[in-house]
mmCIF file of the N, C-alpha and C atoms, coordinates in Angstrom:
data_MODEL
# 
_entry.id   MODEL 
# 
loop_
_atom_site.group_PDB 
_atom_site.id 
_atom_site.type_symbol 
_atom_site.label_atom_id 
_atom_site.label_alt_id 
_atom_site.label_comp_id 
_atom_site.label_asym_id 
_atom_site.label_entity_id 
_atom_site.label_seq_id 
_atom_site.pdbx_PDB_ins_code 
_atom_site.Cartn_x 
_atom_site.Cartn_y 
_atom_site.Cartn_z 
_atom_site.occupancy 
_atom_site.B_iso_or_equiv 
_atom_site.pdbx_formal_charge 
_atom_site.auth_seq_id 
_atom_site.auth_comp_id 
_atom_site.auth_asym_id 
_atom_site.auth_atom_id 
_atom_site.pdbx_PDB_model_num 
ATOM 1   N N  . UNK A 1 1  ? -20.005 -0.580  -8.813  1.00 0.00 ? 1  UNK A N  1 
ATOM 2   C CA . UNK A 1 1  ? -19.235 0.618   -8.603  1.00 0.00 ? 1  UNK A CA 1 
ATOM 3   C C  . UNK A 1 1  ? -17.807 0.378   -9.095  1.00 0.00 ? 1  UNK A C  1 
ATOM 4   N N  . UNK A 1 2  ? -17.367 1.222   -9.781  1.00 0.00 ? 2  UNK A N  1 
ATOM 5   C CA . UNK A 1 2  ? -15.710 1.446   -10.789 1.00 0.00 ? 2  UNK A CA 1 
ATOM 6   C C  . UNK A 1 2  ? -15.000 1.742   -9.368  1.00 0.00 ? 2  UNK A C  1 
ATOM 7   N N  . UNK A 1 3  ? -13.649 1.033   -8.638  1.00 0.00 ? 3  UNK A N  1 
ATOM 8   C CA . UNK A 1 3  ? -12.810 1.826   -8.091  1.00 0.00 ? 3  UNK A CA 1 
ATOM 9   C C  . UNK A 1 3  ? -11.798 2.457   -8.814  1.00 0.00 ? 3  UNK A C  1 
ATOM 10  N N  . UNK A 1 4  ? -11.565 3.239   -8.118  1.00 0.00 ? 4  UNK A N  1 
ATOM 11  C CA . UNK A 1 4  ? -9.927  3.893   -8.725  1.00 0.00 ? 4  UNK A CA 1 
ATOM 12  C C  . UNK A 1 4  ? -8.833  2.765   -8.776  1.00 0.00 ? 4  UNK A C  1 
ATOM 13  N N  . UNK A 1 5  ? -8.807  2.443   -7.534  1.00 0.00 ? 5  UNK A N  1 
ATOM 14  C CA . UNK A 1 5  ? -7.655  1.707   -7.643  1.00 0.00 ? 5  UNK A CA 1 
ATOM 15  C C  . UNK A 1 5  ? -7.754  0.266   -7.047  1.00 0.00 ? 5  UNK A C  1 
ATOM 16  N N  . UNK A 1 6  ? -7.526  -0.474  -7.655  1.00 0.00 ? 6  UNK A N  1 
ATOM 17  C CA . UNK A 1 6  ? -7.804  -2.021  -6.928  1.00 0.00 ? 6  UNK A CA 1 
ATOM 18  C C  . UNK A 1 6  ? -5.929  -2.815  -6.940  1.00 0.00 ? 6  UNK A C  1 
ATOM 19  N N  . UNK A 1 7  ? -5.537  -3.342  -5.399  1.00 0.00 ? 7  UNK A N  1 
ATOM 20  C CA . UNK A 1 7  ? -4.466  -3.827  -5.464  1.00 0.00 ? 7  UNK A CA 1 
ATOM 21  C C  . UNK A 1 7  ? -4.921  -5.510  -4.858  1.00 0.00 ? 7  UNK A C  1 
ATOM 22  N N  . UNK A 1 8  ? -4.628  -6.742  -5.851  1.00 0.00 ? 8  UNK A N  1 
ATOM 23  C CA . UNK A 1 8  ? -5.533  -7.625  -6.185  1.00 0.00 ? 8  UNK A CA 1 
ATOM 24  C C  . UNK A 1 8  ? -4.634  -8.384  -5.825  1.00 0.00 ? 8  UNK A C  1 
ATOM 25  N N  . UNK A 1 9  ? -5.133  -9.812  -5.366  1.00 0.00 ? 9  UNK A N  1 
ATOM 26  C CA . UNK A 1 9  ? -4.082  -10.635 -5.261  1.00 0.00 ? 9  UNK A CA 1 
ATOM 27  C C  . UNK A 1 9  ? -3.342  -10.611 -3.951  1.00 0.00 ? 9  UNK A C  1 
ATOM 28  N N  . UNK A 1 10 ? -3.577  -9.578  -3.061  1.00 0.00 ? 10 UNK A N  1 
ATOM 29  C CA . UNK A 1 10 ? -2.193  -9.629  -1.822  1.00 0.00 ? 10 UNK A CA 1 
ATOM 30  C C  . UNK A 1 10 ? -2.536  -10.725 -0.671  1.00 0.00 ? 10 UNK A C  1 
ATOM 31  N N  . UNK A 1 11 ? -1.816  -10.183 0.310   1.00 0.00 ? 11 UNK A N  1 
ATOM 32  C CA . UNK A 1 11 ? -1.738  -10.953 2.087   1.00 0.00 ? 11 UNK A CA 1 
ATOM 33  C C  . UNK A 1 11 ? -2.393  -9.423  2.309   1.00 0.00 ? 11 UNK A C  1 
ATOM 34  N N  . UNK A 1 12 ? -3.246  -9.557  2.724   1.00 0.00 ? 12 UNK A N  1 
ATOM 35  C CA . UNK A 1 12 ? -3.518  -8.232  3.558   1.00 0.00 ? 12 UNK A CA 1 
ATOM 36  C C  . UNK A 1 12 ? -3.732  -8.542  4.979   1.00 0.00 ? 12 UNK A C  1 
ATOM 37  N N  . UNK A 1 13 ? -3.208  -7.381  5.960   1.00 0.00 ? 13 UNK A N  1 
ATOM 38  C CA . UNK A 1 13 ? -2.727  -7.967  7.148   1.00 0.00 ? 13 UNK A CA 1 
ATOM 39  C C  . UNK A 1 13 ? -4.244  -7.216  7.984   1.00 0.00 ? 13 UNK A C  1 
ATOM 40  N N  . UNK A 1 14 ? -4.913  -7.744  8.555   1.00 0.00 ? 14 UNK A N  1 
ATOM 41  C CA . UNK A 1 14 ? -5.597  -7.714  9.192   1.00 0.00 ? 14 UNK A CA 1 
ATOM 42  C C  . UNK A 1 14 ? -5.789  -7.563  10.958  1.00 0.00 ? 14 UNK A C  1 
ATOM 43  N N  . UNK A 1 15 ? -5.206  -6.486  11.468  1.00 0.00 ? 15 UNK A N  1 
ATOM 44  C CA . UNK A 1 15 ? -5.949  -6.934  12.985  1.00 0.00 ? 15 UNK A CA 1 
ATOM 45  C C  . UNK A 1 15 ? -7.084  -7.484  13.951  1.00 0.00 ? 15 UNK A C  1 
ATOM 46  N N  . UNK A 1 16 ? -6.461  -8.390  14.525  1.00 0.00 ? 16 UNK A N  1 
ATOM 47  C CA . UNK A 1 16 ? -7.145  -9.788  15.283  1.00 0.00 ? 16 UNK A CA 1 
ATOM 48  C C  . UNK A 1 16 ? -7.899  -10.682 14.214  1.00 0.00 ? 16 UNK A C  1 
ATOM 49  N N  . UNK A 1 17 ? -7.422  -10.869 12.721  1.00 0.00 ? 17 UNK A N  1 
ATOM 50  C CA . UNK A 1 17 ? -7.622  -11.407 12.074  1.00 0.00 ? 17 UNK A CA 1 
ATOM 51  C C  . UNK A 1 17 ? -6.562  -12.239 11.552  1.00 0.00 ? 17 UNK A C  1 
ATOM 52  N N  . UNK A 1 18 ? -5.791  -11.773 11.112  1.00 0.00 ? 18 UNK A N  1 
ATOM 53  C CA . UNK A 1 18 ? -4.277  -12.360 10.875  1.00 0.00 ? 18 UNK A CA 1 
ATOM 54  C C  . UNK A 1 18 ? -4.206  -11.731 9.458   1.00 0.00 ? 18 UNK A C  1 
ATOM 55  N N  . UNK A 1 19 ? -3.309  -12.173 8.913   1.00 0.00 ? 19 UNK A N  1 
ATOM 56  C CA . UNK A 1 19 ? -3.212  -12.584 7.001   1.00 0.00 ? 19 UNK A CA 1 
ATOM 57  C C  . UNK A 1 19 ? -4.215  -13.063 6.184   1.00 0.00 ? 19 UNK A C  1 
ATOM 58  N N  . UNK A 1 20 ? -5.108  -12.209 5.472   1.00 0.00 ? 20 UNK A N  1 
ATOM 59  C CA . UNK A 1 20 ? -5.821  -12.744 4.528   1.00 0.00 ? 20 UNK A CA 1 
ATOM 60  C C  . UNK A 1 20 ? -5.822  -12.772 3.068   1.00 0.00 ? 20 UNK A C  1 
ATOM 61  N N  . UNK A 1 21 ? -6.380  -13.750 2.396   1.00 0.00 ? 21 UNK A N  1 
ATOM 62  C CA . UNK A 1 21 ? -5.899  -13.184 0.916   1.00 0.00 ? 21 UNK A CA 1 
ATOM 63  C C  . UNK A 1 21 ? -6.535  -12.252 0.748   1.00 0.00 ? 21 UNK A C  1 
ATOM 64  N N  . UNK A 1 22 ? -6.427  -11.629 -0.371  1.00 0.00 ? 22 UNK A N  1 
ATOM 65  C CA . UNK A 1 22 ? -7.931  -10.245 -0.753  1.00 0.00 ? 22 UNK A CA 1 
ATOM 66  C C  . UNK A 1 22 ? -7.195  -9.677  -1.514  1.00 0.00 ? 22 UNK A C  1 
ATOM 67  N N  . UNK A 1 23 ? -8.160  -8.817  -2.330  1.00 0.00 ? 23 UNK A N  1 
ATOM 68  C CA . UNK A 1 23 ? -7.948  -7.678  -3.048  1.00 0.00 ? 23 UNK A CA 1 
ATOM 69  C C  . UNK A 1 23 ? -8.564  -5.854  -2.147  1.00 0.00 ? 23 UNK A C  1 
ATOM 70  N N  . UNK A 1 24 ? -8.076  -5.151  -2.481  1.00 0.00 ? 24 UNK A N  1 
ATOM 71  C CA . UNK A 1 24 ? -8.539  -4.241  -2.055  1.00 0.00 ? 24 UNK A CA 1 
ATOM 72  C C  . UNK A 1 24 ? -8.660  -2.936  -2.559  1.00 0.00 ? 24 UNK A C  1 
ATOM 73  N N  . UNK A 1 25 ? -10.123 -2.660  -2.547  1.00 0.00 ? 25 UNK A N  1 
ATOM 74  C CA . UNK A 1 25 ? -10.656 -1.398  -3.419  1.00 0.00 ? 25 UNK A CA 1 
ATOM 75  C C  . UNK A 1 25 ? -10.515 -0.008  -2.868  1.00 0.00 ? 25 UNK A C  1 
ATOM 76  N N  . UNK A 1 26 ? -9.921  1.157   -4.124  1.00 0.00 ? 26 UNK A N  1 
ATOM 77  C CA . UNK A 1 26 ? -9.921  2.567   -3.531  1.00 0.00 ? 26 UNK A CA 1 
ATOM 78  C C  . UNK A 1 26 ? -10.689 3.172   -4.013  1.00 0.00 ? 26 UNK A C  1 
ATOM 79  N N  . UNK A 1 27 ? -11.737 3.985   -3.335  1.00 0.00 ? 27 UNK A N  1 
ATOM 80  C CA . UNK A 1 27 ? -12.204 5.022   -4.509  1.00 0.00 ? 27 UNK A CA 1 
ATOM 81  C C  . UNK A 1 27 ? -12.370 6.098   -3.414  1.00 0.00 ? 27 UNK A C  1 
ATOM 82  N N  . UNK A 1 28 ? -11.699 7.446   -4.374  1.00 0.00 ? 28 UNK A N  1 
ATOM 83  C CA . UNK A 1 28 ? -11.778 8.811   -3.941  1.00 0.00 ? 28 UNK A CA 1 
ATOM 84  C C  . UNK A 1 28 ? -10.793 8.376   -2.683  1.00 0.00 ? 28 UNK A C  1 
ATOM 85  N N  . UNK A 1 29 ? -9.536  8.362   -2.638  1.00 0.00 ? 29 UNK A N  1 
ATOM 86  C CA . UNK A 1 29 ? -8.556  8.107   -1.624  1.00 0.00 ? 29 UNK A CA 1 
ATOM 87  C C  . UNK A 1 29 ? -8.860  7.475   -0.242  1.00 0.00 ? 29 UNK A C  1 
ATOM 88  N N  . UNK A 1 30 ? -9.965  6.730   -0.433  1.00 0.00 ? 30 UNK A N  1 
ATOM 89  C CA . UNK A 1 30 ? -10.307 5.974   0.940   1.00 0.00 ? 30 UNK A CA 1 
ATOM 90  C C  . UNK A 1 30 ? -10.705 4.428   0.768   1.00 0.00 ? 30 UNK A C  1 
ATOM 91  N N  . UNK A 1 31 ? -10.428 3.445   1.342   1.00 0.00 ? 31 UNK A N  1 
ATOM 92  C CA . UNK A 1 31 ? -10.270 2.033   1.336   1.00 0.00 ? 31 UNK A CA 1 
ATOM 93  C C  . UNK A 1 31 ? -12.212 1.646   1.539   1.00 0.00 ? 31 UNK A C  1 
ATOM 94  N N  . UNK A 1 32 ? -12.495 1.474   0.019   1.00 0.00 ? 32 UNK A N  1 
ATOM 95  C CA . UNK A 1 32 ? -13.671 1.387   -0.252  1.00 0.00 ? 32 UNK A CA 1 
ATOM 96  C C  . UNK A 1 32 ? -14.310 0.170   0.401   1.00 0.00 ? 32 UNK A C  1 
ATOM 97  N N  . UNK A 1 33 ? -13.248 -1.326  0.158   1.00 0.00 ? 33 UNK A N  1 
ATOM 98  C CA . UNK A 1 33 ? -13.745 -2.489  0.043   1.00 0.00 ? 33 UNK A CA 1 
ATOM 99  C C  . UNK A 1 33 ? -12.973 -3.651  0.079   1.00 0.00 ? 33 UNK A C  1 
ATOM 100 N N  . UNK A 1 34 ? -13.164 -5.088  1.110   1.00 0.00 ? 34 UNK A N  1 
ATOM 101 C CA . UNK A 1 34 ? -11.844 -5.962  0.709   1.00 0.00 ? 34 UNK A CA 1 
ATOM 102 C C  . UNK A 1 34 ? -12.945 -7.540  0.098   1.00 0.00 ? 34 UNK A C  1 
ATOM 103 N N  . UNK A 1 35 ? -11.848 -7.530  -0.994  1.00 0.00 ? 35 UNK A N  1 
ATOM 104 C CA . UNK A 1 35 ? -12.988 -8.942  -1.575  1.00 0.00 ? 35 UNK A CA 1 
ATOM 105 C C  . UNK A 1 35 ? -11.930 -9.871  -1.989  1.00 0.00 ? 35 UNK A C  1 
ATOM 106 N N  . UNK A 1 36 ? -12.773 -11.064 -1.978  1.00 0.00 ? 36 UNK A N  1 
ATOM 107 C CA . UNK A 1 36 ? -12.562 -12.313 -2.062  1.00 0.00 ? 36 UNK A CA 1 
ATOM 108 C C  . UNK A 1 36 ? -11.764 -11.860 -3.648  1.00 0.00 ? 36 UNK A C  1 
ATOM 109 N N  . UNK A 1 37 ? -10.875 -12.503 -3.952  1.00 0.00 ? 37 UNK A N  1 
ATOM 110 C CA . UNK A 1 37 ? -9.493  -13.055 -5.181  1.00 0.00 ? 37 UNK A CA 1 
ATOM 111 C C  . UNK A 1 37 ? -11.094 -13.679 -5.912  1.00 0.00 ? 37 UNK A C  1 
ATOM 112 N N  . UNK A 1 38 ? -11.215 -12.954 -6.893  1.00 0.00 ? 38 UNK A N  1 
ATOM 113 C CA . UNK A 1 38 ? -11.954 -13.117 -8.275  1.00 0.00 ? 38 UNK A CA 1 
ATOM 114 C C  . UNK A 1 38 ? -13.357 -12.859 -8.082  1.00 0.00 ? 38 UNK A C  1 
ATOM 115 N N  . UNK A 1 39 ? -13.570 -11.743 -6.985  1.00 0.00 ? 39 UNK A N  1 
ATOM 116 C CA . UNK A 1 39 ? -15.171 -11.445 -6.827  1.00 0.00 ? 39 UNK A CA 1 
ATOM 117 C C  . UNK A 1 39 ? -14.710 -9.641  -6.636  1.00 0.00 ? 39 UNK A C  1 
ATOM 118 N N  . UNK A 1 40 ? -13.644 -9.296  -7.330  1.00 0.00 ? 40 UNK A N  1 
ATOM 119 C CA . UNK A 1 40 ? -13.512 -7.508  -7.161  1.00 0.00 ? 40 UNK A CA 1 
ATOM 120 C C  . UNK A 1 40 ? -14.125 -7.095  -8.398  1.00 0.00 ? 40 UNK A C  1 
ATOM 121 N N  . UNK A 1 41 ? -14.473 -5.844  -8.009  1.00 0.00 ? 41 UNK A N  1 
ATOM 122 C CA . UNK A 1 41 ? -14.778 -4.792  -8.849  1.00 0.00 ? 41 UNK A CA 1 
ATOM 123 C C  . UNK A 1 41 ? -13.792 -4.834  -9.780  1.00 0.00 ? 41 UNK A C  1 
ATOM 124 N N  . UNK A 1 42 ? -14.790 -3.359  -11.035 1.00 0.00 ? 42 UNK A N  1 
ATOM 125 C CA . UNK A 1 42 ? -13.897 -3.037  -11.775 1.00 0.00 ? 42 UNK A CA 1 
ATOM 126 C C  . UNK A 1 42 ? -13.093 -2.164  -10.976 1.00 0.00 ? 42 UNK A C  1 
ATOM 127 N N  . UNK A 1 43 ? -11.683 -2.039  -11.839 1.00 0.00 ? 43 UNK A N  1 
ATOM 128 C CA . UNK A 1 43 ? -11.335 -0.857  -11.533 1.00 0.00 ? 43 UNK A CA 1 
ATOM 129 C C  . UNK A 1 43 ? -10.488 0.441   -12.585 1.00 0.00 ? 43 UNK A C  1 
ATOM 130 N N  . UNK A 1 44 ? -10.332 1.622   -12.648 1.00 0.00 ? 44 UNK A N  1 
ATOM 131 C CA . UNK A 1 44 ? -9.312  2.327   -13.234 1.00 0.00 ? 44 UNK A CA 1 
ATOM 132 C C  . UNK A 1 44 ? -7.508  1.917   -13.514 1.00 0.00 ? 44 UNK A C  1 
ATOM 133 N N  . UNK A 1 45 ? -7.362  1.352   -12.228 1.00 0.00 ? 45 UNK A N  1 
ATOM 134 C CA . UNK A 1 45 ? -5.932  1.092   -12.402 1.00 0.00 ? 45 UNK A CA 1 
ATOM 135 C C  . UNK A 1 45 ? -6.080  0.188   -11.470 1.00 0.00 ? 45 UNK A C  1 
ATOM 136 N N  . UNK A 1 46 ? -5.351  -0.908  -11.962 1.00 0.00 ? 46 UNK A N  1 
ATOM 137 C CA . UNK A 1 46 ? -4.756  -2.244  -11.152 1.00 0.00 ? 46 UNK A CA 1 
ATOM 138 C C  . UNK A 1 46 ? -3.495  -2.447  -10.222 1.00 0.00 ? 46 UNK A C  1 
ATOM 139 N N  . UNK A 1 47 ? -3.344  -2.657  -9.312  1.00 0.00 ? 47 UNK A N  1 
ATOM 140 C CA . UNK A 1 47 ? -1.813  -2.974  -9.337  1.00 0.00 ? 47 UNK A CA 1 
ATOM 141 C C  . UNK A 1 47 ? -2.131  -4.604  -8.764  1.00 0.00 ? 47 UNK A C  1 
ATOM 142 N N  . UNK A 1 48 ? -1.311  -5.253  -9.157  1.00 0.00 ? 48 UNK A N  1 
ATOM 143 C CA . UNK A 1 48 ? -0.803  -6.942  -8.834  1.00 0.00 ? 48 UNK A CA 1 
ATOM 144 C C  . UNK A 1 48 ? -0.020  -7.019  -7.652  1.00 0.00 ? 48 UNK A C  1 
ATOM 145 N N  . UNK A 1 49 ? -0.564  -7.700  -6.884  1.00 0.00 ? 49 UNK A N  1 
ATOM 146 C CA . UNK A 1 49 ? 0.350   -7.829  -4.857  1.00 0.00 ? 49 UNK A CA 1 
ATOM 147 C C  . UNK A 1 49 ? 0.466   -9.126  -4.811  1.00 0.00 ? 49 UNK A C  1 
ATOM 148 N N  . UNK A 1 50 ? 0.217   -9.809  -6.199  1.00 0.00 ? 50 UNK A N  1 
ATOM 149 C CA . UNK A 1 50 ? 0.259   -11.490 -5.734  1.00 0.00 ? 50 UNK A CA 1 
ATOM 150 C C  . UNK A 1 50 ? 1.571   -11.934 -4.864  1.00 0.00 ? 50 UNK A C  1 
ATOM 151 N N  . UNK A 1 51 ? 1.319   -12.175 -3.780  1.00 0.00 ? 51 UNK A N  1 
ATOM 152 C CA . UNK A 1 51 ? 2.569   -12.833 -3.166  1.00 0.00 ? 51 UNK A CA 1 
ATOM 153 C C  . UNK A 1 51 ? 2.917   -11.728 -1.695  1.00 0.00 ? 51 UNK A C  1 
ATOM 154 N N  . UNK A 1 52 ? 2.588   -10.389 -1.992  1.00 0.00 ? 52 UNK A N  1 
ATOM 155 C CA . UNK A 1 52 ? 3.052   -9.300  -1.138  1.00 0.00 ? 52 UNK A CA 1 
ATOM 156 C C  . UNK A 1 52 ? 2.106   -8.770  -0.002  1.00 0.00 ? 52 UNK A C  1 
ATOM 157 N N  . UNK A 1 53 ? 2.655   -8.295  0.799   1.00 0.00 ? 53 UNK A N  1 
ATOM 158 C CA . UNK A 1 53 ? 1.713   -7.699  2.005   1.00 0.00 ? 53 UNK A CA 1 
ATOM 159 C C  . UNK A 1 53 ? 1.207   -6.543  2.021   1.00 0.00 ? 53 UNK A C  1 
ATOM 160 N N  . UNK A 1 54 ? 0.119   -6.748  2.594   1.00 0.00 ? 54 UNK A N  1 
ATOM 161 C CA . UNK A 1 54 ? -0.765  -5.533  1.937   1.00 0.00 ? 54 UNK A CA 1 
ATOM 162 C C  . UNK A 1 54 ? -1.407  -4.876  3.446   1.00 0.00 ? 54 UNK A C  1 
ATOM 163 N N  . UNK A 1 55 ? -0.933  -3.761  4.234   1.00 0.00 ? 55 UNK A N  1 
ATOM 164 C CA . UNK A 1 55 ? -0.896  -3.079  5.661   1.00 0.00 ? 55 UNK A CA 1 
ATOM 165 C C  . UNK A 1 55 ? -2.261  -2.219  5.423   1.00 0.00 ? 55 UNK A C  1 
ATOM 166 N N  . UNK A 1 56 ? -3.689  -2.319  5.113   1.00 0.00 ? 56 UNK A N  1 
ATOM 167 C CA . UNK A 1 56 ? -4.480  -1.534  4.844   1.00 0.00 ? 56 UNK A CA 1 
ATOM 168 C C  . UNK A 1 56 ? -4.710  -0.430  6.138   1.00 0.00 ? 56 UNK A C  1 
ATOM 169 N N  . UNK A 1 57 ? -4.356  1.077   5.484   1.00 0.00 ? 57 UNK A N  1 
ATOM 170 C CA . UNK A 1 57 ? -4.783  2.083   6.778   1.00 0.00 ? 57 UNK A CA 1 
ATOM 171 C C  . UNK A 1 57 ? -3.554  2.279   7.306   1.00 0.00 ? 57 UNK A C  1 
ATOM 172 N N  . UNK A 1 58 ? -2.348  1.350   7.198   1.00 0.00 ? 58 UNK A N  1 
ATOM 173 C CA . UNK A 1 58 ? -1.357  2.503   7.616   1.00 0.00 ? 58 UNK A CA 1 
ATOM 174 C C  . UNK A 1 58 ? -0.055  3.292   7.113   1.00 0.00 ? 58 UNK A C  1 
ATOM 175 N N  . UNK A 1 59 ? 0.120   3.894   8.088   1.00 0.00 ? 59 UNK A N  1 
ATOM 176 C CA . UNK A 1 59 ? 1.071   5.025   7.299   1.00 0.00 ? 59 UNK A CA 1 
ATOM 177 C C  . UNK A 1 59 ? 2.536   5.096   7.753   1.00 0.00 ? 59 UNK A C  1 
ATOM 178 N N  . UNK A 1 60 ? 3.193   5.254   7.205   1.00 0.00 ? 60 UNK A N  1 
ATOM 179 C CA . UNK A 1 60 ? 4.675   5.761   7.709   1.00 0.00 ? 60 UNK A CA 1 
ATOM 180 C C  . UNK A 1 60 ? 4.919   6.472   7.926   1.00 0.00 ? 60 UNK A C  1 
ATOM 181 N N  . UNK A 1 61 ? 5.280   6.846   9.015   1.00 0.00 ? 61 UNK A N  1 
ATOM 182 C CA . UNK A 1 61 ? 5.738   8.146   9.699   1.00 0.00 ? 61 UNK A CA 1 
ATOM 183 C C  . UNK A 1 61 ? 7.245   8.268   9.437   1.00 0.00 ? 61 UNK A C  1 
ATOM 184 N N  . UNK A 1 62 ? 8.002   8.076   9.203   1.00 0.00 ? 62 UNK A N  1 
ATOM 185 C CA . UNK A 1 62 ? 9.378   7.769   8.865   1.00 0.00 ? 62 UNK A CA 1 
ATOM 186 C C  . UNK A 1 62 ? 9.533   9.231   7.822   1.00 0.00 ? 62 UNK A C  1 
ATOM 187 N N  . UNK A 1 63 ? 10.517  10.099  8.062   1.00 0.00 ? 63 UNK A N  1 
ATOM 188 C CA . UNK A 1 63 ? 10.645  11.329  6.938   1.00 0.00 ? 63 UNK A CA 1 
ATOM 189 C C  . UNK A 1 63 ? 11.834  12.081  7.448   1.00 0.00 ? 63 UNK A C  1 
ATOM 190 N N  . UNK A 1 64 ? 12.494  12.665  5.934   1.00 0.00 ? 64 UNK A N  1 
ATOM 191 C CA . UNK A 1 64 ? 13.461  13.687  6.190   1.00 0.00 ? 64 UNK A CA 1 
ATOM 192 C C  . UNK A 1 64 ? 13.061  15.050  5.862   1.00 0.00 ? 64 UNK A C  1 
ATOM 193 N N  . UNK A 1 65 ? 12.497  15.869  6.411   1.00 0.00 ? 65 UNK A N  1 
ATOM 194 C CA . UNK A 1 65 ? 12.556  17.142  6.032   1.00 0.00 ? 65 UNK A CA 1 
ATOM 195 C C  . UNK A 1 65 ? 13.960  17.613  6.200   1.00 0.00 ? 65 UNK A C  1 
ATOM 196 N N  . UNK A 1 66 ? 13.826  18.812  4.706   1.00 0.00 ? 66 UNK A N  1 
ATOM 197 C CA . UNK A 1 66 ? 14.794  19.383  4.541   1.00 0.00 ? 66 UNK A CA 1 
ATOM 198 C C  . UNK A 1 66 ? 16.014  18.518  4.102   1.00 0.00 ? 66 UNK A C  1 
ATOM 199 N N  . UNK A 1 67 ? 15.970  17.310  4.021   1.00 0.00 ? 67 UNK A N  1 
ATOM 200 C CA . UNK A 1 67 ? 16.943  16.374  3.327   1.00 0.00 ? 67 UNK A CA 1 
ATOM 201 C C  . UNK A 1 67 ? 17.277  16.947  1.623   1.00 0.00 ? 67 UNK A C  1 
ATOM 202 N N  . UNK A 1 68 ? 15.843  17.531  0.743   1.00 0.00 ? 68 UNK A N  1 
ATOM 203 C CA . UNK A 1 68 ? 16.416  17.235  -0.348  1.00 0.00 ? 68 UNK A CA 1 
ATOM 204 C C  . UNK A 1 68 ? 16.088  18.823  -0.487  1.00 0.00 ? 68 UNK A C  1 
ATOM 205 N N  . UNK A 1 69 ? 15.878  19.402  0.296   1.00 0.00 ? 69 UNK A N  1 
ATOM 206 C CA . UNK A 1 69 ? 15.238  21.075  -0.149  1.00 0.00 ? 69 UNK A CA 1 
ATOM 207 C C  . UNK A 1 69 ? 15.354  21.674  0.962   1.00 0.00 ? 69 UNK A C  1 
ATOM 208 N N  . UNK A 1 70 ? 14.997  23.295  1.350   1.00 0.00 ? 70 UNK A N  1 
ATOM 209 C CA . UNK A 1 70 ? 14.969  23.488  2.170   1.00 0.00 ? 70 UNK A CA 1 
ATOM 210 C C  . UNK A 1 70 ? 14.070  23.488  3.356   1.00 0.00 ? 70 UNK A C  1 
ATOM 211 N N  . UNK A 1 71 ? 14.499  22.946  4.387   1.00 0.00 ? 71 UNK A N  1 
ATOM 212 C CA . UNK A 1 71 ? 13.562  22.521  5.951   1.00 0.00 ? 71 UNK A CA 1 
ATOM 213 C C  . UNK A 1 71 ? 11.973  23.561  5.958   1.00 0.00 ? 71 UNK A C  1 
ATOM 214 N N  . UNK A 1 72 ? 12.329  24.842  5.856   1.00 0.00 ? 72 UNK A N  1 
ATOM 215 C CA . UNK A 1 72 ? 10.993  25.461  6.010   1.00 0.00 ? 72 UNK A CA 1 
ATOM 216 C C  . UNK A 1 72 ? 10.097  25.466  4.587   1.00 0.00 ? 72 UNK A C  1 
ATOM 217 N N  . UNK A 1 73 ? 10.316  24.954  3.747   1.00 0.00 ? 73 UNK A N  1 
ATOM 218 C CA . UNK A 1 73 ? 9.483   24.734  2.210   1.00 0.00 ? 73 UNK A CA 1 
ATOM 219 C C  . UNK A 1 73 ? 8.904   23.109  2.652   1.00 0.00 ? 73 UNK A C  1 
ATOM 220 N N  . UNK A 1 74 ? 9.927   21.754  3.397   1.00 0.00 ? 74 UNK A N  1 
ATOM 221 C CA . UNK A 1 74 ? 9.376   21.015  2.940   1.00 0.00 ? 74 UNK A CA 1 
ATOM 222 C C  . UNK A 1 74 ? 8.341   20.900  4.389   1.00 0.00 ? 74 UNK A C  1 
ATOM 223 N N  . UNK A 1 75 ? 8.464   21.596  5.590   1.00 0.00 ? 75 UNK A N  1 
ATOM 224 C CA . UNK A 1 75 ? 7.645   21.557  6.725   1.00 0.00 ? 75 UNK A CA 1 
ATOM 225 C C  . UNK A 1 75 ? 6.646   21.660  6.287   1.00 0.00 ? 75 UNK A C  1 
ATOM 226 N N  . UNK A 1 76 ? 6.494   22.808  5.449   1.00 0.00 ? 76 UNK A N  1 
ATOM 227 C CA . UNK A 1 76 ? 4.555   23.736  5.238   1.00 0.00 ? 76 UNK A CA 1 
ATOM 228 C C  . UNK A 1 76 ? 4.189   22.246  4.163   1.00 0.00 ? 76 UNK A C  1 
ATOM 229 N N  . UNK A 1 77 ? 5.021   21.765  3.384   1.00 0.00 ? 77 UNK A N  1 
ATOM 230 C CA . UNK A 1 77 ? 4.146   20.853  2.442   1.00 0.00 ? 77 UNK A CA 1 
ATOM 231 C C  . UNK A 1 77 ? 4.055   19.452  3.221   1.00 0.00 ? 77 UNK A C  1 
ATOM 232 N N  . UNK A 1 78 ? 4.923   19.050  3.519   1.00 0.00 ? 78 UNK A N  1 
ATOM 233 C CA . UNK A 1 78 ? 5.142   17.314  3.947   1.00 0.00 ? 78 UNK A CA 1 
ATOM 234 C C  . UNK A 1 78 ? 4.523   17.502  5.706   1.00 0.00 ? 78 UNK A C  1 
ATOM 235 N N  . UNK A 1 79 ? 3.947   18.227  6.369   1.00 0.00 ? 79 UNK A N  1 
ATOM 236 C CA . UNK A 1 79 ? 3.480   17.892  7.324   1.00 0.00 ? 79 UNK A CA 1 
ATOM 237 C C  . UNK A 1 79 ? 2.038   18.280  7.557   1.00 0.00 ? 79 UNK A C  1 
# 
């Protein structure tokens, strides 16, 4: 199976697991797959995490509405 997106090489942080190496596969915007550093899929687009941490599943809640536009345009889109 082709993912969309494979980010290869990272620390991916794992709960009650710790830090593992891995790569990790996307396809169709959902976290397909985590594999062993030189046993991933193909993929569409690569990105390289060698060295970087890799938080699979979460999100930032952190945001300015209305910072760069106006508050009721960016509510209906960004929430």
């Amino acid at each position: 199976m082709v993912m969309d997106t494979l980010i290869r090489n990272g620390q991916l942080v794992i709960p009650a697991r710790g830090v593992v190496e891995a790569s990790l596969g996307i396809k169709n915007g959902v976290i397909n797959g985590m594999y062993k550093n030189g046993s991933e899929p193909e993929a569409r687009q690569v990105i390289e995490a060698g060295g970087k941490y890799i938080l699979p599943g979460a999100l930032d809640p952190h945001m300015h509405l209305g910072f760069a536009g106006p508050f009721e345009e960016h509510f209906s889109t960004e929430t």
